[in-house]
FIVEXLUM-716333 format. One line per 2 residues: number of its first residue (from 1); their letters; for each residue x, y, z of N, C-alpha, C. Coordinates in nm, 2 decimals, m for minus. Layout:
// FIVEXLUM-716333
NUM) a) X:Y:Z:X:Y:Z:X:Y:Z ~ ...
This chain:
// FIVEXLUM-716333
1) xx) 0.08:m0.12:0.00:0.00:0.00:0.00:0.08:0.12:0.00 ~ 0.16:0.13:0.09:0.29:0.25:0.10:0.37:0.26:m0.05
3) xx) 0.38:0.20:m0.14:0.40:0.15:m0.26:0.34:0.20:m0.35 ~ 0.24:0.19:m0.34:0.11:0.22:m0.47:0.10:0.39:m0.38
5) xx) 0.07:0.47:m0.30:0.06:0.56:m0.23:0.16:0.66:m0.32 ~ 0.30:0.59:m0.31:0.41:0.65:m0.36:0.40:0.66:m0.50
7) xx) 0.37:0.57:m0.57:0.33:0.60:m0.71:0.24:0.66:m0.80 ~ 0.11:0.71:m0.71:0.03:0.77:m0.67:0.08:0.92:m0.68
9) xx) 0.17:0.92:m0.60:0.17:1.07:m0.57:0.32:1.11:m0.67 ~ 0.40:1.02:m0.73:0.47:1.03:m0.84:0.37:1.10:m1.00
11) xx) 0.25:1.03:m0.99:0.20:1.04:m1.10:0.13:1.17:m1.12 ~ 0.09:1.18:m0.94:0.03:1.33:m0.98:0.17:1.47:m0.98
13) xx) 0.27:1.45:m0.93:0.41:1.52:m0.95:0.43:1.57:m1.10 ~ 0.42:1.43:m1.16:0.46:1.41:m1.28:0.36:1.50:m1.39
15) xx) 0.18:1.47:m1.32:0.11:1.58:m1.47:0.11:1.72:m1.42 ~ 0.21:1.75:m1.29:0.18:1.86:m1.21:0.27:1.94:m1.33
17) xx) 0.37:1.85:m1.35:0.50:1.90:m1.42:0.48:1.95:m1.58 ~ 0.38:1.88:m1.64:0.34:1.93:m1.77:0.21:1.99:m1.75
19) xx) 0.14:2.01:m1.65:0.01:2.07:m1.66:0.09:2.26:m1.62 ~ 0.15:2.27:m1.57:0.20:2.41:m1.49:0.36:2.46:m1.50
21) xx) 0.41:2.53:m1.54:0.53:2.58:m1.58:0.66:2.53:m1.45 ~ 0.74:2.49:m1.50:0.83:2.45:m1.37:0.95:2.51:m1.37
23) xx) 1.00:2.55:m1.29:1.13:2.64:m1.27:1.27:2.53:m1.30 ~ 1.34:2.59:m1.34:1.41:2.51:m1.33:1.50:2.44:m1.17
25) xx) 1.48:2.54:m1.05:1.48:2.46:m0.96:1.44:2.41:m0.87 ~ 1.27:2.41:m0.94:1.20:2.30:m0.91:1.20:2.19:m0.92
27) xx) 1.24:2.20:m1.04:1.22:2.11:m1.16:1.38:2.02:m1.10 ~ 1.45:2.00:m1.05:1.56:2.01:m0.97:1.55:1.87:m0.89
29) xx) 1.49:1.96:m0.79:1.41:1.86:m0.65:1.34:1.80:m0.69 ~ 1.25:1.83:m0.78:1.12:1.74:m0.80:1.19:1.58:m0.89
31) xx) 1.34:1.56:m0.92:1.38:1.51:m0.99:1.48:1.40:m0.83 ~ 1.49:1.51:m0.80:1.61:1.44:m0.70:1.48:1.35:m0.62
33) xx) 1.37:1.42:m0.60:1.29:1.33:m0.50:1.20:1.21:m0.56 ~ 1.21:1.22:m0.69:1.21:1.07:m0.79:1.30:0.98:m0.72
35) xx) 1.40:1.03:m0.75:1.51:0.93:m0.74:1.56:0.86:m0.67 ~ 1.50:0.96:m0.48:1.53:0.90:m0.42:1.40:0.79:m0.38
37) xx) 1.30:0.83:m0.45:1.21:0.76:m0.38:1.24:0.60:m0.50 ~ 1.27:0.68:m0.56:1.30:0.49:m0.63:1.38:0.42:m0.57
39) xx) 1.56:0.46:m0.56:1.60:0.39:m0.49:1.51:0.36:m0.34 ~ 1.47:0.41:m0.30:1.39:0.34:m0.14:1.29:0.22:m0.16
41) xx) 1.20:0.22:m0.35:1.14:0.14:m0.34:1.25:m0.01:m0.40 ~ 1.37:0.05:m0.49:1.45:m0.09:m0.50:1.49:m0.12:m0.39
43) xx) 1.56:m0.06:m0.28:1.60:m0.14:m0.11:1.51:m0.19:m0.06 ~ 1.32:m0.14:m0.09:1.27:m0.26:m0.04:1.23:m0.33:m0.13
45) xx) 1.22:m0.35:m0.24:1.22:m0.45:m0.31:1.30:m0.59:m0.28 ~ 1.43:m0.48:m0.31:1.54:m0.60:m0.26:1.55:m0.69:m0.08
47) xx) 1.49:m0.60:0.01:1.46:m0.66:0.13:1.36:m0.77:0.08 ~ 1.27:m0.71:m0.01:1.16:m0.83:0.03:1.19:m0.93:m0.05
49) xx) 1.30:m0.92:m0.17:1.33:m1.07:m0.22:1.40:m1.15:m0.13 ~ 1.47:m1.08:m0.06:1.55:m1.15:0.08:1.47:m1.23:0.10
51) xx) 1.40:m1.18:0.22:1.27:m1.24:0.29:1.18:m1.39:0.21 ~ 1.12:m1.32:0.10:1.08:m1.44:0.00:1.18:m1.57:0.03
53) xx) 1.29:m1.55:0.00:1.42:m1.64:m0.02:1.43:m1.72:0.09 ~ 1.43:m1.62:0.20:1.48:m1.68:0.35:1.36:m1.78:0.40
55) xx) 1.20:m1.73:0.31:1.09:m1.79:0.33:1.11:m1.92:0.33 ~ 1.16:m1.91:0.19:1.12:m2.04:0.07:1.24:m2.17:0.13
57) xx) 1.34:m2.10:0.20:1.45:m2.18:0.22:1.44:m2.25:0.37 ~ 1.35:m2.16:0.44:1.28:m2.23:0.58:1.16:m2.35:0.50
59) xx) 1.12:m2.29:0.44:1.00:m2.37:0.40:1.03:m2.56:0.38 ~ 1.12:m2.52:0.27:1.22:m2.65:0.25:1.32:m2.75:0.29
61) xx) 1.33:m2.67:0.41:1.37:m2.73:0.52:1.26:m2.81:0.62 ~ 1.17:m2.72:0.60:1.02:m2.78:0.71:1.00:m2.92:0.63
63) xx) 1.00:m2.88:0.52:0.94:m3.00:0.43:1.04:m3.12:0.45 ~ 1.15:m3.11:0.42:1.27:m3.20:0.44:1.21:m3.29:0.56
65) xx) 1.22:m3.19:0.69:1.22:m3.26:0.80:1.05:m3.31:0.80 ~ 0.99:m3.23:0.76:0.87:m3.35:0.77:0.87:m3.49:0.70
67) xx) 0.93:m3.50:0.58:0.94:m3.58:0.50:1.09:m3.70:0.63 ~ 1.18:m3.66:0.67:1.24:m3.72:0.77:1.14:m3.80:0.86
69) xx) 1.08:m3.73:0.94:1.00:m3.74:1.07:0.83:m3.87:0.99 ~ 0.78:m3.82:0.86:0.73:m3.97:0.81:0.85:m4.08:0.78
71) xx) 0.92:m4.07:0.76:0.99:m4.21:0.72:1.03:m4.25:0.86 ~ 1.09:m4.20:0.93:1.10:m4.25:1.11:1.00:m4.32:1.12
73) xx) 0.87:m4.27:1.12:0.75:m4.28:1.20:0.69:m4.39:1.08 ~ 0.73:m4.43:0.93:0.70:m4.54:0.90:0.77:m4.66:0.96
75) xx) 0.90:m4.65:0.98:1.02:m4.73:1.02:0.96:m4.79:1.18 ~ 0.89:m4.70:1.23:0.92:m4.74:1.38:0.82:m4.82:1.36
77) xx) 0.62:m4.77:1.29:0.56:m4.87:1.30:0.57:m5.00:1.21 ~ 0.68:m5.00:1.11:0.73:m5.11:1.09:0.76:m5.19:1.17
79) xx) 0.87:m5.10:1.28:0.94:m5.23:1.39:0.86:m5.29:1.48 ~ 0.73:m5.17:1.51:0.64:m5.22:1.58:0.55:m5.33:1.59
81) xx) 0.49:m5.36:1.41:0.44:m5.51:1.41:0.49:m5.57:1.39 ~ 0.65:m5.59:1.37:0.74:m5.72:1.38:0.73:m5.74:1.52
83) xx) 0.75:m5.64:1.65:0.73:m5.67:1.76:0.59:m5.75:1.82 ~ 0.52:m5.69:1.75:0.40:m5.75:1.78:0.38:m5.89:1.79
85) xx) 0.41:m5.92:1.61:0.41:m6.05:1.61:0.48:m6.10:1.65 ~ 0.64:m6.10:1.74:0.73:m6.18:1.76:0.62:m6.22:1.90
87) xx) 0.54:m6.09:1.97:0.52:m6.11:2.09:0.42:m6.23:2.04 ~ 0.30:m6.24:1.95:0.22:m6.36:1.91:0.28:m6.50:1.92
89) xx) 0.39:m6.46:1.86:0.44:m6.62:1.79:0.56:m6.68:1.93 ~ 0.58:m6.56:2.05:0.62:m6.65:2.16:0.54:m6.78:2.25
91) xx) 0.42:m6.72:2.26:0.31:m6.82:2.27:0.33:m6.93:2.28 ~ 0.35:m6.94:2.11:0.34:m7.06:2.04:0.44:m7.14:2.07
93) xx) 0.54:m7.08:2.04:0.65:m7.19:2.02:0.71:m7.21:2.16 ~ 0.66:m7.12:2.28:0.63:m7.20:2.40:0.55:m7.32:2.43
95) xx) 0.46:m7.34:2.37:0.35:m7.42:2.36:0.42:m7.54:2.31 ~ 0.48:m7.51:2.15:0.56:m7.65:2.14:0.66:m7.71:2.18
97) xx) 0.71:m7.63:2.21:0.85:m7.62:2.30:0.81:m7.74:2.41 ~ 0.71:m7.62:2.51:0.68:m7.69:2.63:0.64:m7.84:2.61
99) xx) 0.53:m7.88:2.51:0.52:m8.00:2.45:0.57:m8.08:2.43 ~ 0.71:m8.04:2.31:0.82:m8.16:2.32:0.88:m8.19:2.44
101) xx) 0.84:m8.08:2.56:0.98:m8.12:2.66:0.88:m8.24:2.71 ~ 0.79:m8.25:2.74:0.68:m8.31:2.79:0.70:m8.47:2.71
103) xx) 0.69:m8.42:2.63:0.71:m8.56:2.50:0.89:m8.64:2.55 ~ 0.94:m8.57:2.58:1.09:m8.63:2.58:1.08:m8.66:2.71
105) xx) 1.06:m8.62:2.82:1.04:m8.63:2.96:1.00:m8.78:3.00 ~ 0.84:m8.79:2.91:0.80:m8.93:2.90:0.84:m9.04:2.90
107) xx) 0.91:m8.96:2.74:1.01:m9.09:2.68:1.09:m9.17:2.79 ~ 1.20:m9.03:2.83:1.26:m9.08:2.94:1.23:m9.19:3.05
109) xx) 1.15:m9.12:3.09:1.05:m9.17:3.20:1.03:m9.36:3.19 ~ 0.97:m9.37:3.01:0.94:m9.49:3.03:1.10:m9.58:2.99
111) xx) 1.18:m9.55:2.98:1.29:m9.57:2.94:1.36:m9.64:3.04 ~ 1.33:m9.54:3.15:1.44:m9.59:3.30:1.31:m9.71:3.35
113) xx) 1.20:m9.66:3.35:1.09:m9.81:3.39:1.14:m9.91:3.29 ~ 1.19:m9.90:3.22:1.18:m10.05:3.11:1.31:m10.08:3.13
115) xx) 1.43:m9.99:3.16:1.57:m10.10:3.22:1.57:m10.09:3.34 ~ 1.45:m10.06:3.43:1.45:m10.10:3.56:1.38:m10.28:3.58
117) xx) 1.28:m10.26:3.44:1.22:m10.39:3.47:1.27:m10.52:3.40 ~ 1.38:m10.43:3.31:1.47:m10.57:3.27:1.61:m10.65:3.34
119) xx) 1.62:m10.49:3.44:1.78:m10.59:3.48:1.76:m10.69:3.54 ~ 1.66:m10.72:3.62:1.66:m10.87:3.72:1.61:m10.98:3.59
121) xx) 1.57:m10.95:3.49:1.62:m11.08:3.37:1.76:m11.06:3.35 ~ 1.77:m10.97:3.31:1.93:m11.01:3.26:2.03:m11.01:3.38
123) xx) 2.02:m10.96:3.52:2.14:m11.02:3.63:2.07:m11.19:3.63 ~ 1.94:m11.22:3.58:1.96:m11.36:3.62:1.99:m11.47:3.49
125) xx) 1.96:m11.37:3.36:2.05:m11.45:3.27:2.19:m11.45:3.25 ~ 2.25:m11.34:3.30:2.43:m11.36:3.30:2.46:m11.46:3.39
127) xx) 2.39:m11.45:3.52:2.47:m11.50:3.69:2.43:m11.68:3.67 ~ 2.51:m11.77:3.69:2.49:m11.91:3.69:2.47:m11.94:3.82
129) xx) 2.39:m12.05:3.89:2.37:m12.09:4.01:2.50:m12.14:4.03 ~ 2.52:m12.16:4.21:2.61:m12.19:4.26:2.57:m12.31:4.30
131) xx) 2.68:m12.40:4.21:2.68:m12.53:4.21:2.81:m12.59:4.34 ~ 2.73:m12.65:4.46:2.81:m12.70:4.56:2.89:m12.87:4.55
133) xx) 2.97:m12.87:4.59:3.05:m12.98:4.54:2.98:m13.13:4.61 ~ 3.01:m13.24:4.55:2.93:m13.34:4.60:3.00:m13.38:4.76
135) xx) 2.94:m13.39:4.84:2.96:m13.45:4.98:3.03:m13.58:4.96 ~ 3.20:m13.61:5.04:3.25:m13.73:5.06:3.19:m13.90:5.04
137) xx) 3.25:m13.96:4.96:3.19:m14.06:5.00:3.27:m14.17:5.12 ~ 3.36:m14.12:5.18:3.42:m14.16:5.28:3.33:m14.25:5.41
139) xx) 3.28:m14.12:5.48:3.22:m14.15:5.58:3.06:m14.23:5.57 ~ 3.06:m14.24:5.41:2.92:m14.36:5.43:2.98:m14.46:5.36
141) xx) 3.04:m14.52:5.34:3.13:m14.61:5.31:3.21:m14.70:5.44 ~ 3.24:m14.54:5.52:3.24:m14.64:5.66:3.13:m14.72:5.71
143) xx) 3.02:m14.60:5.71:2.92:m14.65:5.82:2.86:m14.75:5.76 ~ 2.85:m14.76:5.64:2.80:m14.90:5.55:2.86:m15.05:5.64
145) xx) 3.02:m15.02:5.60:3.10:m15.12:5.70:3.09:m15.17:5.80 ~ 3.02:m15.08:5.89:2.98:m15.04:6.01:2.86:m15.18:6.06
147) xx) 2.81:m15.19:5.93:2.65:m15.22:5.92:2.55:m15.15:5.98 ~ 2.56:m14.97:5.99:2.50:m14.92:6.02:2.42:m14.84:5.86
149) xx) 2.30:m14.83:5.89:2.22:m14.78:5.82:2.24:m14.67:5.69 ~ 2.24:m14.70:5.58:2.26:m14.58:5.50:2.16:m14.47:5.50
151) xx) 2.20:m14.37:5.47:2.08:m14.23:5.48:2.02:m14.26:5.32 ~ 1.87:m14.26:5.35:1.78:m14.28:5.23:1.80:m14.16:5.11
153) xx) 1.72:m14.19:4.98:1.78:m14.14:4.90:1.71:m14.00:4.87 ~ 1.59:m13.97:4.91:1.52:m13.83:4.94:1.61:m13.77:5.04
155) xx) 1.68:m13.81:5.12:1.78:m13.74:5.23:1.87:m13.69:5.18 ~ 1.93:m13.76:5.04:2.04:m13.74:4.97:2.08:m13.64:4.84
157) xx) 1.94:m13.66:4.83:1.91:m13.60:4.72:1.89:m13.46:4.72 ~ 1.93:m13.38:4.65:1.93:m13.21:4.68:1.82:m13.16:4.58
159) xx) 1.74:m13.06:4.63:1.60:m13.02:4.63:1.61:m12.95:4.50 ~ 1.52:m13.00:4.40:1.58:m12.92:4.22:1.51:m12.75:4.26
161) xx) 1.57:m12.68:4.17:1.56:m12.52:4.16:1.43:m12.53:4.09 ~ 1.36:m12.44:4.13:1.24:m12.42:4.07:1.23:m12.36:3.92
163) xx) 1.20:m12.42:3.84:1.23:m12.35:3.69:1.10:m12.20:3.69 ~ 1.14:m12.14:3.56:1.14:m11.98:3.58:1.08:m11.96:3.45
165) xx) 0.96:m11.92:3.40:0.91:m11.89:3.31:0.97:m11.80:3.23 ~ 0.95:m11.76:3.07:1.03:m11.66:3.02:0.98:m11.53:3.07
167) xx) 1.08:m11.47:3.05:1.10:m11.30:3.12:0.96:m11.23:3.04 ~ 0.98:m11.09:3.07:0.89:m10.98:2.99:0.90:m10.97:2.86
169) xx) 1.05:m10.98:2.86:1.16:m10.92:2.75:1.14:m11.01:2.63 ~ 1.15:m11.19:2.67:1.14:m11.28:2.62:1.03:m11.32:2.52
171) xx) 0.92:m11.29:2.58:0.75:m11.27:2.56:0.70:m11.19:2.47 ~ 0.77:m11.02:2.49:0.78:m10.97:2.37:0.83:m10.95:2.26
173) xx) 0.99:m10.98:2.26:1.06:m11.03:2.14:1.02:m11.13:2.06 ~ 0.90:m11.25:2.14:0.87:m11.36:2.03:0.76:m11.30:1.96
175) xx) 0.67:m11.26:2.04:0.54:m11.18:1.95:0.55:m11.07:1.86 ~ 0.69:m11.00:1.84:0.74:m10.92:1.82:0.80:m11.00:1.69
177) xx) 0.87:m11.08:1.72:0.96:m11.17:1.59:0.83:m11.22:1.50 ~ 0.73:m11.31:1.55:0.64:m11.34:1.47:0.57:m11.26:1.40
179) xx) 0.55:m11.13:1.42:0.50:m11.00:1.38:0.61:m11.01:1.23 ~ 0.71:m10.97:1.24:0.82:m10.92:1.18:0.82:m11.05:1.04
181) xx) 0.77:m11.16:1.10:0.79:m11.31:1.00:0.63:m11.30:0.92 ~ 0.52:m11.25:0.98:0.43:m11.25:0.86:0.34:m11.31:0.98
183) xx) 0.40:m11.37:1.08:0.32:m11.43:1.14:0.20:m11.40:1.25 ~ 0.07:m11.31:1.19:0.01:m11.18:1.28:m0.07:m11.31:1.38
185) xx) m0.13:m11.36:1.34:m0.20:m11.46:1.46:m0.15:m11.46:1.58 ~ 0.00:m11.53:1.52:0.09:m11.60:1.70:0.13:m11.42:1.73
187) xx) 0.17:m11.36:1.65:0.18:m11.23:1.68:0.06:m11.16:1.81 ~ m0.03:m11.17:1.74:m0.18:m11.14:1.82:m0.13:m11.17:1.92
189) xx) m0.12:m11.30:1.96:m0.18:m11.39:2.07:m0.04:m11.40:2.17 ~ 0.05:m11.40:2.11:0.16:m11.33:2.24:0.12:m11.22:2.28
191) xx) 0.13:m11.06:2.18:0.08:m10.97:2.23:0.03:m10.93:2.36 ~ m0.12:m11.04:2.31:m0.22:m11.02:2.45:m0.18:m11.10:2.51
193) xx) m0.07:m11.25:2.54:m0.06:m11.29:2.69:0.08:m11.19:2.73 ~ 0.15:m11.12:2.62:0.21:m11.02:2.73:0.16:m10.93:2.85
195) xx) 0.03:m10.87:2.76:m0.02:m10.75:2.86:m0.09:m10.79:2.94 ~ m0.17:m10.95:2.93:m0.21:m11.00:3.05:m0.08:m11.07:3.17
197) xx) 0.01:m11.09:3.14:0.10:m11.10:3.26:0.18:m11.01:3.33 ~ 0.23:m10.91:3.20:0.25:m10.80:3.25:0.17:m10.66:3.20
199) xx) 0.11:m10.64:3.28:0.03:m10.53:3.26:0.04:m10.41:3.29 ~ 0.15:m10.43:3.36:0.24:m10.28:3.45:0.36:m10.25:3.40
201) xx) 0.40:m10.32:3.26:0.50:m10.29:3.21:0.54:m10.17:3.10 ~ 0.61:m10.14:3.12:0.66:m10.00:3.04:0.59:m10.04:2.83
203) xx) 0.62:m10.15:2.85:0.56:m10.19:2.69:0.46:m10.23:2.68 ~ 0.34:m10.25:2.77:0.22:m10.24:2.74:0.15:m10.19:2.66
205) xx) 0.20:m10.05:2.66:0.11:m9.97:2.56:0.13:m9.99:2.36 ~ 0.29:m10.03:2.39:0.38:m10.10:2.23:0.31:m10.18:2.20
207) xx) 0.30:m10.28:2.30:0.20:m10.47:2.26:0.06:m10.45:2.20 ~ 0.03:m10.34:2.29:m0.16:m10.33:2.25:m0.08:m10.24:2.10
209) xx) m0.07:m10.15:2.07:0.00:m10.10:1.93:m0.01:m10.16:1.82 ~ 0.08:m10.29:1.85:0.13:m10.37:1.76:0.07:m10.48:1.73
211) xx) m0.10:m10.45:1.84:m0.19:m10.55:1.78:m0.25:m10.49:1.69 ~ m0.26:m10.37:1.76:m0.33:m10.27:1.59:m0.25:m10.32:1.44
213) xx) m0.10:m10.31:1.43:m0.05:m10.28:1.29:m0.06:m10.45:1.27 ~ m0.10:m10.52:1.32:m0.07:m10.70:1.30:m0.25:m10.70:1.24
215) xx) m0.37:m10.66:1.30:m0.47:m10.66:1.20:m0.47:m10.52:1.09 ~ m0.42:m10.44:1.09:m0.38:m10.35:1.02:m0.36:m10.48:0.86
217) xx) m0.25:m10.54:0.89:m0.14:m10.60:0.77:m0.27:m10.71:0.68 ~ m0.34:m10.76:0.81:m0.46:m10.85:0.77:m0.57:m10.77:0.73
219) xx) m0.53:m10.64:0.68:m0.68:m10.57:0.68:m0.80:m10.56:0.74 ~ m0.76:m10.63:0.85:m0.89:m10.57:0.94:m0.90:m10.47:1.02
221) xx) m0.97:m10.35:0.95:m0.92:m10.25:0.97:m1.05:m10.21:1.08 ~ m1.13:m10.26:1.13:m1.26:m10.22:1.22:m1.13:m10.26:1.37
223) xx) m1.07:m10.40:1.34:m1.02:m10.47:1.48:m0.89:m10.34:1.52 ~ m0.83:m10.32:1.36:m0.72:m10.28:1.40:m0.73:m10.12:1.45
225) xx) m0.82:m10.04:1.42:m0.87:m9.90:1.49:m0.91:m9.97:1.60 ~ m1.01:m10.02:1.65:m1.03:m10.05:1.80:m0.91:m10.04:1.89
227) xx) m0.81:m10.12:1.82:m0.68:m10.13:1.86:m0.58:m9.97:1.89 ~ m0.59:m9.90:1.80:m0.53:m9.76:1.80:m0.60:m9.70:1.93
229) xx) m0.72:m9.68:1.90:m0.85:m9.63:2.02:m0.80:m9.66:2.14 ~ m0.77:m9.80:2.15:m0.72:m9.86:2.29:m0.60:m9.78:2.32
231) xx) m0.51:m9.76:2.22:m0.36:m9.72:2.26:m0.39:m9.54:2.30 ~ m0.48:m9.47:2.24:m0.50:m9.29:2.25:m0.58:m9.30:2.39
233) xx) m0.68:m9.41:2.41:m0.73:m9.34:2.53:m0.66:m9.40:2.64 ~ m0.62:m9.56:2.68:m0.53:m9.58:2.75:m0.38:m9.49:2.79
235) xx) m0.34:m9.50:2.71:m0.23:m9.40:2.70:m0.22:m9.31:2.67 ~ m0.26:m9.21:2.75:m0.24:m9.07:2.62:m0.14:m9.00:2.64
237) xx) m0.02:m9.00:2.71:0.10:m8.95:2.74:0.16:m9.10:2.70 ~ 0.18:m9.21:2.65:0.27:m9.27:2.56:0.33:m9.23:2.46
239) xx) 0.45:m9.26:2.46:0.54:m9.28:2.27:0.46:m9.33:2.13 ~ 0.32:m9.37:2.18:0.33:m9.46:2.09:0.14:m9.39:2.00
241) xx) 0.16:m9.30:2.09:m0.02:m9.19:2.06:m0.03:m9.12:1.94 ~ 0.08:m9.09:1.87:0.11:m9.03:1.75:0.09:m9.13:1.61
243) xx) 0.15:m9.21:1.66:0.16:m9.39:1.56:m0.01:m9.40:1.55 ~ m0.04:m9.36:1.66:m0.19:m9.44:1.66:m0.28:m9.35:1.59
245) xx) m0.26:m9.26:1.62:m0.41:m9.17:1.52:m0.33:m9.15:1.40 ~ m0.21:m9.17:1.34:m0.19:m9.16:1.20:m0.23:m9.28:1.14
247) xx) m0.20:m9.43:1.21:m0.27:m9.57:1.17:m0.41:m9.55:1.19 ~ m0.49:m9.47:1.28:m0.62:m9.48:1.27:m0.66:m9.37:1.12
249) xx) m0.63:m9.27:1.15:m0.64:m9.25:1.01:m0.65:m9.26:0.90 ~ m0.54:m9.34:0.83:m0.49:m9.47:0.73:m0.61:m9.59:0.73
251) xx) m0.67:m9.61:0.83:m0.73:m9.73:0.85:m0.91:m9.67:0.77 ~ m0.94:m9.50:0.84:m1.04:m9.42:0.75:m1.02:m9.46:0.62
253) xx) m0.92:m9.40:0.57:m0.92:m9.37:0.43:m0.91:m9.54:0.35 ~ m0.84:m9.66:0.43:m0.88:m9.77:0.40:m0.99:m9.82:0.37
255) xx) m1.09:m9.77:0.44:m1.24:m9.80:0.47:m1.29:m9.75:0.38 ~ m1.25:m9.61:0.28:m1.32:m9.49:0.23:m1.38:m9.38:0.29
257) xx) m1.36:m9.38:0.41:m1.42:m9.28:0.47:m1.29:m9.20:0.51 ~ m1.33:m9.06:0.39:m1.24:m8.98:0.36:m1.24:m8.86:0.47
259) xx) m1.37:m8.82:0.51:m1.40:m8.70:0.60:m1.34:m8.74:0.73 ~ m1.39:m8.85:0.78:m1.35:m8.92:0.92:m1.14:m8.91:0.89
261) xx) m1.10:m8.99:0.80:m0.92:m9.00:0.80:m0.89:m8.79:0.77 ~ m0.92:m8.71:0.73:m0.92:m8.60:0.74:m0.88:m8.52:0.84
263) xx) m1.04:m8.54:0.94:m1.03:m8.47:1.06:m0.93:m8.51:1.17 ~ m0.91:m8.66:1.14:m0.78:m8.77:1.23:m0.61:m8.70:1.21
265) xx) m0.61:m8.67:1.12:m0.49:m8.61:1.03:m0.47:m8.46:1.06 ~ m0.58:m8.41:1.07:m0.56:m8.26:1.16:m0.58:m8.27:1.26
267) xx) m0.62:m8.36:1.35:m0.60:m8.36:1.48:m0.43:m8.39:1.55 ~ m0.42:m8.50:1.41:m0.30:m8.53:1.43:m0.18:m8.41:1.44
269) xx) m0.18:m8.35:1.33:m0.06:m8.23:1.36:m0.11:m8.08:1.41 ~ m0.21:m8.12:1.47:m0.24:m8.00:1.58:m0.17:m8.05:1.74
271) xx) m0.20:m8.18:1.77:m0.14:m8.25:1.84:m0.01:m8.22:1.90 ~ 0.07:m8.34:1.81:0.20:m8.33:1.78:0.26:m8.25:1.64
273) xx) 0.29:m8.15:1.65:0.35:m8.09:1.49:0.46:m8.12:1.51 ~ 0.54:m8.18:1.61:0.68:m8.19:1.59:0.73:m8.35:1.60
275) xx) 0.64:m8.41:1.57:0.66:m8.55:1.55:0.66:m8.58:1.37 ~ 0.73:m8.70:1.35:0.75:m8.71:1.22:0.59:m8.77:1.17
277) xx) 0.52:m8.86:1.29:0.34:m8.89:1.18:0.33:m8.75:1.15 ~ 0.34:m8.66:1.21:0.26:m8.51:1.14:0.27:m8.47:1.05
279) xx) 0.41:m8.56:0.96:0.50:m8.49:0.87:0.37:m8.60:0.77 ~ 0.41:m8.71:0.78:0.32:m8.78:0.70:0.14:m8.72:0.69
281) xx) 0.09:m8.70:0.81:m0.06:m8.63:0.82:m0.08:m8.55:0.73 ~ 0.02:m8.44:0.74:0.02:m8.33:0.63:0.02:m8.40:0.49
283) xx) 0.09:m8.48:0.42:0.08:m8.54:0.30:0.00:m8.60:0.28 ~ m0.08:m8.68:0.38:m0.19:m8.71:0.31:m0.33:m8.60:0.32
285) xx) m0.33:m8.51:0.39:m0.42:m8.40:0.41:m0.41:m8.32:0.29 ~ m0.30:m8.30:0.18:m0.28:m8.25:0.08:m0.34:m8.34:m0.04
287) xx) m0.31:m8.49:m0.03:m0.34:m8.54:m0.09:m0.50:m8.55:m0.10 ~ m0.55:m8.58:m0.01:m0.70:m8.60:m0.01:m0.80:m8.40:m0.05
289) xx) m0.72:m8.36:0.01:m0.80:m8.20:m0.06:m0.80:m8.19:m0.23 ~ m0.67:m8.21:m0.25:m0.65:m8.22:m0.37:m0.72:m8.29:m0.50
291) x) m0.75:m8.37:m0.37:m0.87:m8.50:m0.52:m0.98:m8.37:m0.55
């Protein structure tokens, strides 16, 4: 406004100067105070291109740092849902973690019961009875001489060792061997007089098992699920629970009943995911979607 005011009052100077006779030392001043007022409007001119400049150069700076301050602030909530999810996925692999230790613990467990319940077979298959030397025949030889009476022959005779049925170990290696020969019947049938004699043994839960895969082989696949069934609910912290719902499984899809071997198979590696049936579960879970 100060600006246009000045130009203003230049212009009326200026028709003052052709409208009315001018002296020449007026005409003087009135020249010098052009001049000066020009130069006043180029110093501020020039101030205000400063200013513009010093504007434009803050400006661009603001922008910079804004442009800084979003990439931080993409960066950080980057790091943040990696954080997130690391926090999700500790859960889990607590979960499995804790599981396998649980799984291996077992293992252990049945481990030390099964060479607890074998050493007194094997200290009594290494160790031989102690065989005592036969008694003189001197002094009945006298007394024979004597014509005194000999000692009768149940007196003489030393009392036989009681014989000893086969071990645990024994019992299950043969039903076990017959298994391995083709032989599922005698297989069967040892099986079950294992776990009827020992029924508190660490391999109980193996014997009933390996009744399942013995009608399994003979395709009877109604006897040989029964058999799995027996091993998941009897034992459900055994070695041998993973084996069993992947053969019950297998035994579905034997049958054709594809929906039932399915759900078996994701139960399975929801279960155990860190057992090798799971690894199989999954393959056949792909296969059957796939049809």
């Amino acid at each position: 406004p100060s600006g246009m005011k000045k130009e203003a009052a230049l212009l009326i100077i200026l028709s003052s100067l052709f409208l009315s006779p001018i002296l020449p030392d007026q005409s003087q001043k009135i020249y010098e105070l052009i001049y000066e007022d020009i130069q006043t409007l180029k110093k501020q001119m020039l101030l205000f291109q400063e200013k513009v400049q010093n504007l434009t150069s803050e400006l661009q700076a603001l922008k910079t740092q804004v442009q800084d301050i979003q990439a931080w602030l993409k960066t950080w909530q980057q790091e943040q849902a990696t954080h997130q999810q690391r926090l999700k996925d500790i859960p889990v692999q607590y979960q499995i973690l804790s599981d396998r230790l649980e799984q291996l613990s077992s293992k252990l467990d049945r481990l030390t019961e099964e060479f607890i319940a074998l050493k007194p077979a094997v200290s009594a298959a290494t160790s031989s009875p102690e065989v005592k030397p036969a008694p003189p025949q001197k002094e009945e030889t006298t007394k024979q001489a004597k014509g005194e009476p000999a000692p009768s022959k149940e007196a003489t005779t030393a009392a036989p060792v009681p014989a000893t049925g086969p071990s645990p170990q024994e019992v299950y290696n043969s039903a076990y061997g017959d298994y391995l020969k083709g032989n599922y019947d005698l297989a069967i049938e040892g099986f079950r007089l294992y776990r009827e004699q020992f029924s508190d043994s660490p391999l109980a839960d193996n014997a009933l098992y390996w009744i399942g895969e013995c009608y399994y082989s003979q395709k009877n696949y109604e006897a040989a699920m029964n058999a799995f069934n027996e091993v998941i609910l009897l034992y459900p912290k055994g070695d041998r629970v993973a084996a069993a719902y992947l053969k019950k499984g297998l035994c579905y899809l034997e049958m054709g009943q594809k929906e039932e071997a399915l759900a078996v198979f994701k139960l399975l590696v929801s279960k155990f995911p860190l057992e090798e049936e799971a690894k199989v579960a999954q393959q056949k879970i792909k296969e059957i979607t796939e049809k």
